[in-house]
Backbone bond lengths (Angstrom), bond angles and torsions (degrees), N, CA, C in turn:
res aa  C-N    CA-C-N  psi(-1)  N-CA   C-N-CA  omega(-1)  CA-C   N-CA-C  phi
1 X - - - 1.467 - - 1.524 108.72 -
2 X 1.500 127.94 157.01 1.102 111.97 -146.80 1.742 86.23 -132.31
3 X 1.550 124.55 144.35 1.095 142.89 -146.31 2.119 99.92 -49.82
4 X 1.058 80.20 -37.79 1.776 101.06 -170.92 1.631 87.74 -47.98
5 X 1.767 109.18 -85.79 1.528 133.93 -167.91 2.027 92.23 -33.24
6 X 1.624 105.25 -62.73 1.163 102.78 -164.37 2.015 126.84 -46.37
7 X 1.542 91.17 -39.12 1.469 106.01 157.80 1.540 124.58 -52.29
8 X 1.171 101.55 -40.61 1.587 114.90 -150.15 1.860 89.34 -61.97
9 X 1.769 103.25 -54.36 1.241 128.14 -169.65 1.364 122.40 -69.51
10 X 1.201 107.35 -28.23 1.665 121.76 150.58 1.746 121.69 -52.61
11 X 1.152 102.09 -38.52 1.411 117.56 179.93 1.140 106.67 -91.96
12 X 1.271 130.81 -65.85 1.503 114.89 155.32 1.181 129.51 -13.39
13 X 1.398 114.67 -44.43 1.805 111.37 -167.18 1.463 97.82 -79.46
14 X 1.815 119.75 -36.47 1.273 104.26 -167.44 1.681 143.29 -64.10
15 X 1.830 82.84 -7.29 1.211 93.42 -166.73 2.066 106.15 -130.47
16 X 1.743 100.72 148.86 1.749 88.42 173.31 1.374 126.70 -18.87
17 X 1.192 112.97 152.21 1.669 128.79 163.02 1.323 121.05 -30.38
18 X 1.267 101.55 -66.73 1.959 117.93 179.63 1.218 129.31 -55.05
19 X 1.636 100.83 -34.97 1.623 111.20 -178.00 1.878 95.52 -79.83
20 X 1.469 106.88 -66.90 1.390 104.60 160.78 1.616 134.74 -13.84
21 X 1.204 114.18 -68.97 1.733 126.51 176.27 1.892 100.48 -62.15
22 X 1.010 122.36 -34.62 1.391 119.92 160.23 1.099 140.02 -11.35
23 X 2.026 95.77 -64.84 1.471 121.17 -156.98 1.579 83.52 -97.78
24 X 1.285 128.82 -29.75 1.730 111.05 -154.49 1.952 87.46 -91.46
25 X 1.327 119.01 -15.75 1.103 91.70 -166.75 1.492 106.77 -87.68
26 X 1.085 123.58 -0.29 1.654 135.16 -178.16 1.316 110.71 -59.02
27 X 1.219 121.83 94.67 1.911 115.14 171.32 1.051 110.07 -105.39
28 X 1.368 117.09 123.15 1.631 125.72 172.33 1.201 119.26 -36.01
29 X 1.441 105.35 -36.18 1.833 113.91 -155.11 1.594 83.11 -89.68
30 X 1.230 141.94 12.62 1.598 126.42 -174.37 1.521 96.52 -114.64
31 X 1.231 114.63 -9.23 1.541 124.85 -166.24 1.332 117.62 -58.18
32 X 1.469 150.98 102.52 1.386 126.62 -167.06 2.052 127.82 -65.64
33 X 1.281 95.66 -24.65 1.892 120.73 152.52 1.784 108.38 -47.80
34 X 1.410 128.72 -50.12 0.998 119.31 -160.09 2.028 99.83 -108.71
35 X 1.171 113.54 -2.17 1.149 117.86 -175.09 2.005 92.36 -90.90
36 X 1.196 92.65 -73.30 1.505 99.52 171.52 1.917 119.60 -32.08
37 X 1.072 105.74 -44.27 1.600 103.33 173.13 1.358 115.68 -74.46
38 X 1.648 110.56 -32.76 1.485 122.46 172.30 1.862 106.94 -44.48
39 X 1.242 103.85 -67.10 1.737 116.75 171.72 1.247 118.24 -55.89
40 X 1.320 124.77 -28.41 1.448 112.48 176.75 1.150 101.08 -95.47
41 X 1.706 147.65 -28.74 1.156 111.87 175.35 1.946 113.39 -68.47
42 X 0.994 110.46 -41.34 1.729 112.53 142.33 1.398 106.76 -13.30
43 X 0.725 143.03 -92.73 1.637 150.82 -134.23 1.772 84.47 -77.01
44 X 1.316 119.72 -50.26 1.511 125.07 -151.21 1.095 91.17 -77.64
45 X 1.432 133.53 -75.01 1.830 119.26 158.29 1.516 129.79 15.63
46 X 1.536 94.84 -74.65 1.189 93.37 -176.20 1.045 148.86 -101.11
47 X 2.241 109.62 4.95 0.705 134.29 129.14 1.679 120.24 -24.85
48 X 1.580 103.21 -79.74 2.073 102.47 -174.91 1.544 106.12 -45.02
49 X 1.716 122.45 -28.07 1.216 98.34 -171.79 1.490 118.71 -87.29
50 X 1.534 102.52 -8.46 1.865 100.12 176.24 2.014 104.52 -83.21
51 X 1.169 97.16 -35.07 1.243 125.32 -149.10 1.990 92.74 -80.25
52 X 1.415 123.22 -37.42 1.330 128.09 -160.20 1.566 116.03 -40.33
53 X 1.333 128.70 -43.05 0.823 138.92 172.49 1.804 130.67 -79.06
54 X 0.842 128.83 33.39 1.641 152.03 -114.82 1.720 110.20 -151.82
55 X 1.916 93.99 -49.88 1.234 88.56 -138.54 1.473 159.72 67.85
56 X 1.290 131.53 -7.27 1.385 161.27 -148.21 1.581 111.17 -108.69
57 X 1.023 146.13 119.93 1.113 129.58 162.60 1.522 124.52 -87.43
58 X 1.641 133.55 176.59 1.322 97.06 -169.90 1.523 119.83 -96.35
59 X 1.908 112.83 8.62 1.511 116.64 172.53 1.743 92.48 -83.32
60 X 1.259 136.28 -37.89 1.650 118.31 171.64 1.237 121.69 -47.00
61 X 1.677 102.60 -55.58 1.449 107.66 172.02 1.622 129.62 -25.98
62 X 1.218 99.03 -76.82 1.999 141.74 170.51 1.982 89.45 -44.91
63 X 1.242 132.69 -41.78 1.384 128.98 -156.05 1.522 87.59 -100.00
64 X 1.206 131.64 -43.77 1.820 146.18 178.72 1.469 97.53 -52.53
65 X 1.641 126.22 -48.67 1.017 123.07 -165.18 1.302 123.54 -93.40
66 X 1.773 113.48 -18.92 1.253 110.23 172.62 1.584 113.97 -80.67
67 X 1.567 112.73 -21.06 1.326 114.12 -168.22 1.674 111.42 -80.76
68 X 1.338 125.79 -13.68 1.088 135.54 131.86 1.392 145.71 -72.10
69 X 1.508 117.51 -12.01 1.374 113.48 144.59 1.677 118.91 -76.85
70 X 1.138 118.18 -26.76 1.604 121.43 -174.73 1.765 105.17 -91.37
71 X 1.457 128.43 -11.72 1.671 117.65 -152.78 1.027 90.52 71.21
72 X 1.639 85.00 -133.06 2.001 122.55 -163.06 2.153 85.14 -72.16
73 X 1.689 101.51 144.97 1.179 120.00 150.21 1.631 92.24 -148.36
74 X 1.332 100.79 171.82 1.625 135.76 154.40 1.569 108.81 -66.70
75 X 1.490 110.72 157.40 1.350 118.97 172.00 1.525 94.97 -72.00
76 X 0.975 113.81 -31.80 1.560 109.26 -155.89 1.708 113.09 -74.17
77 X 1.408 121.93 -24.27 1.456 149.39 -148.84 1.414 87.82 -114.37
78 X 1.377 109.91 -45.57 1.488 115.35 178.15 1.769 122.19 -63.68
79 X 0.912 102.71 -27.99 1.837 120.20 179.56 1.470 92.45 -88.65
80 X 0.976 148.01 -52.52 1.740 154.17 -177.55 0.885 106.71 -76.95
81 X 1.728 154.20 -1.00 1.462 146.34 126.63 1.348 108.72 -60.44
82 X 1.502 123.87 -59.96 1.238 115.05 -173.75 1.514 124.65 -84.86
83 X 1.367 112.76 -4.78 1.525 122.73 165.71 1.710 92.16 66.53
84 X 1.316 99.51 53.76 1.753 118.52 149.30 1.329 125.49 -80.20
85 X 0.901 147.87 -159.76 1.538 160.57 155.37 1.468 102.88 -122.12
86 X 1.611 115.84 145.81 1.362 109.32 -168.08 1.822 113.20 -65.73
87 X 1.772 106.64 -25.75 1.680 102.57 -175.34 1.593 101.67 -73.24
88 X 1.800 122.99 -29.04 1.771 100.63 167.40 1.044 110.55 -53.93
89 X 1.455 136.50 -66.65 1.166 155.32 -137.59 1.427 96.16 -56.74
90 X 1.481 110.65 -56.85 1.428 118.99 -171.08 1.642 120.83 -54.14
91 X 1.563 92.32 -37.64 1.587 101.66 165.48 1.647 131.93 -70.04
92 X 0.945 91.50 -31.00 1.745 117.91 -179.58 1.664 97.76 -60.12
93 X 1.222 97.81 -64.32 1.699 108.92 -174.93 1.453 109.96 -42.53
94 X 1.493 100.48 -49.95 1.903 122.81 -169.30 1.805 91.46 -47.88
95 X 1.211 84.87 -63.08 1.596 93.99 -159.64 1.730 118.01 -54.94
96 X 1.741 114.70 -55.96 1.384 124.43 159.80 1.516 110.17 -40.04
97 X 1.287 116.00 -48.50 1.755 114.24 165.01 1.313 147.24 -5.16
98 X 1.948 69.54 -65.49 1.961 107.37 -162.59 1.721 84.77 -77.08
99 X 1.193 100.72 -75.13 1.609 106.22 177.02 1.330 130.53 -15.93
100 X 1.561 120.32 -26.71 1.586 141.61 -166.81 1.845 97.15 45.36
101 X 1.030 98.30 57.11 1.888 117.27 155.41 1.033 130.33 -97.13
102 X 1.605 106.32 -29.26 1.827 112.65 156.17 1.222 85.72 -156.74
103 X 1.665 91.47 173.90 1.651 115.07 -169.26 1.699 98.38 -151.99
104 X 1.580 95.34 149.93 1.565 127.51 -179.31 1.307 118.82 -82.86
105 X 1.909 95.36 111.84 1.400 83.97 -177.51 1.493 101.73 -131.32
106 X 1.447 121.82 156.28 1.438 144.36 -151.84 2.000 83.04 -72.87
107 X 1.801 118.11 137.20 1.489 97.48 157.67 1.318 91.14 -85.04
108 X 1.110 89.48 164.03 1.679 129.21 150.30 1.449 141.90 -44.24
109 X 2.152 86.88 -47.94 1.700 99.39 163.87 1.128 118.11 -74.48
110 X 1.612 116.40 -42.61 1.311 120.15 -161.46 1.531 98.58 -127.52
111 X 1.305 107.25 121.90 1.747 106.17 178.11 1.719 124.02 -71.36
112 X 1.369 108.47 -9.01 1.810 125.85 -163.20 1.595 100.02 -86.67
113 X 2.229 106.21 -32.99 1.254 96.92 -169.19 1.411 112.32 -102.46
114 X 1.388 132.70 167.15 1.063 137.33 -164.24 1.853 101.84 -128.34
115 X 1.653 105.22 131.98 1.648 113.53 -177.28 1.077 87.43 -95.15
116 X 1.675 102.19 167.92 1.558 124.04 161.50 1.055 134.35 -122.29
117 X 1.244 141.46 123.98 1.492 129.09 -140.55 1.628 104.37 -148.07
118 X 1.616 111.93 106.45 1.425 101.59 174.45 1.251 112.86 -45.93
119 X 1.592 99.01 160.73 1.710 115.76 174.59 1.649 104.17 -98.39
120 X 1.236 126.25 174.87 1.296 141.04 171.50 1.776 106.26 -53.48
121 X 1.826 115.73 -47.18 1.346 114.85 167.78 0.921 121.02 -39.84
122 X 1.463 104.27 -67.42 1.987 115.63 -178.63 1.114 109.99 -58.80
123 X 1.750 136.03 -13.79 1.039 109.81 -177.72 1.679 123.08 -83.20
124 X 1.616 83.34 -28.51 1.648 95.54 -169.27 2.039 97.50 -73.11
125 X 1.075 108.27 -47.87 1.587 120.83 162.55 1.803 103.81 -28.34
126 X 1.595 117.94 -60.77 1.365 101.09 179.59 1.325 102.06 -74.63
127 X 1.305 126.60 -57.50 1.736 103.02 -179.71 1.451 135.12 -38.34
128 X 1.157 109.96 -28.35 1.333 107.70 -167.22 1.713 118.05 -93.66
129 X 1.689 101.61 0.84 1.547 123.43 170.59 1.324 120.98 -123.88
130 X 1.341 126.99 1.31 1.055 108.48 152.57 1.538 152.46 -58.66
131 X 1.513 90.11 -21.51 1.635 99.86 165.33 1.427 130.53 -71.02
132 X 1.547 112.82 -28.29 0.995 136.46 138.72 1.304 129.43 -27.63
133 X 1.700 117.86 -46.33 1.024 105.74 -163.17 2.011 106.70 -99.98
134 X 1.430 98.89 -8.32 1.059 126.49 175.52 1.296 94.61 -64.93
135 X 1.363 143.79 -71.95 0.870 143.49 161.96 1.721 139.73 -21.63
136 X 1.249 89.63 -33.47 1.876 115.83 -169.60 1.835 73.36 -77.71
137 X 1.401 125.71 -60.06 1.513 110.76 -166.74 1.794 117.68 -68.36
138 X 1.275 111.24 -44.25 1.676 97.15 154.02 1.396 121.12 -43.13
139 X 1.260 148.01 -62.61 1.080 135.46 -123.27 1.659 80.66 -114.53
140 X 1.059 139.69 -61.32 1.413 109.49 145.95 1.451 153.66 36.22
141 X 1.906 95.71 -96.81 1.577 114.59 132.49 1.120 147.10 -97.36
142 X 1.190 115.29 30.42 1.508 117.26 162.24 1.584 122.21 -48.71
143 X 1.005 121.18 -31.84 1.360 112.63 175.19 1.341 126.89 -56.38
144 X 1.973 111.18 -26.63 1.346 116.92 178.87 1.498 112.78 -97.29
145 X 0.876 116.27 151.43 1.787 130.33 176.50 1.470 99.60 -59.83
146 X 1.516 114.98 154.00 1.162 91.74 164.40 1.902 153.03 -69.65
147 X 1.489 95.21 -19.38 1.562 89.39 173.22 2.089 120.88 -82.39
148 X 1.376 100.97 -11.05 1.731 101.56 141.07 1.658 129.09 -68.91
149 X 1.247 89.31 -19.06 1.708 86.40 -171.35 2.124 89.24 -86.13
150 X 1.019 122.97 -44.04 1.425 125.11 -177.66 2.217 101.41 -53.00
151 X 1.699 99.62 -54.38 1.276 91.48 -178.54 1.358 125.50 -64.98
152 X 1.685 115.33 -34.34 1.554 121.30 -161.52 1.592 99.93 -70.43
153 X 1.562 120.46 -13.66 1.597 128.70 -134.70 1.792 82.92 -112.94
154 X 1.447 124.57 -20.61 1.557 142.49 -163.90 1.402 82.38 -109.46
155 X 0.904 145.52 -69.54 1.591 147.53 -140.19 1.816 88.14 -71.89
156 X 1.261 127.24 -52.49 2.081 132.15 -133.87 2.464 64.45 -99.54
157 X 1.308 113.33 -47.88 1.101 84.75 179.66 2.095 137.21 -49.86
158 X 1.367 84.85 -47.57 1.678 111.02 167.80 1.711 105.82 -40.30
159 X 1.463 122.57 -50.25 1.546 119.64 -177.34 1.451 118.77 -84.49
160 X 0.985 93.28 -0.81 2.211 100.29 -174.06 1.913 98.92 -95.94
């Protein structure tokens, strides 16, 4: 028995049944925190391996792709589509920047805020990975059939 178990069972004895059966019935691997990180490093995997050659990471990607479904957004509108924090976001931007993948432009309404507007690079850059990324979600779920892949994809939506 291994120092951990031996503790565990020590503690176990000291205390009632109920509180006891508690702790032993707790499995990490049942945990929805440790299942969920299990799948996203999953997902992130196999992302770098479609993705390796790219350059791109997959919050650029996700920020590349909303800023071309929307045109012009704000950094700020831009972090709240992709459910960034404003210091990623801020970096994300820096970086797509440097790249000339999008560019900063003054609004119109408000002179203080600044839009973001893919460039012709980023655009052809998102076209030319989206299949890819289509892909990153098959291979993904491949393990489930498809009418799990419809529910698990409804269910991870339901908690976000």
């Amino acid at each position: 028995m291994s120092t951990n178990n031996h503790v565990l069972v020590e503690f176990a004895d000291t205390h009632d049944g109920k509180e006891a059966e508690g702790l032993v019935d707790y499995r990490l691997e049942d945990q929805v925190g440790f299942l969920l990180r299990r799948a996203h490093q999953r997902a992130s995997g196999i992302f770098s391996e479609h993705f390796r050659d790219s350059s791109v990471s997959p919050v650029q990607f996700a920020a590349l792709v909303k800023i071309r479904d929307e045109g012009r957004v704000s950094q700020n509108q831009l972090g709240r589509l992709t459910h960034m924090d404003p210091a990623t976001i801020m970096g994300v931007i820096k970086r797509l920047a440097a790249r000339d993948l999008i560019r900063r432009y003054p609004d119109a309404g408000d002179r203080r805020r600044m839009m973001l507007g893919i460039t012709s690079s980023g655009l052809k850059l998102v076209e030319e990975h989206v299949e890819m990324g289509r892909r990153v979600t098959e291979d993904t779920l491949a393990p489930l059939d498809p009418g799990e892949r419809a529910t698990f994809l409804e269910l991870l939506a339901k908690l976000t």
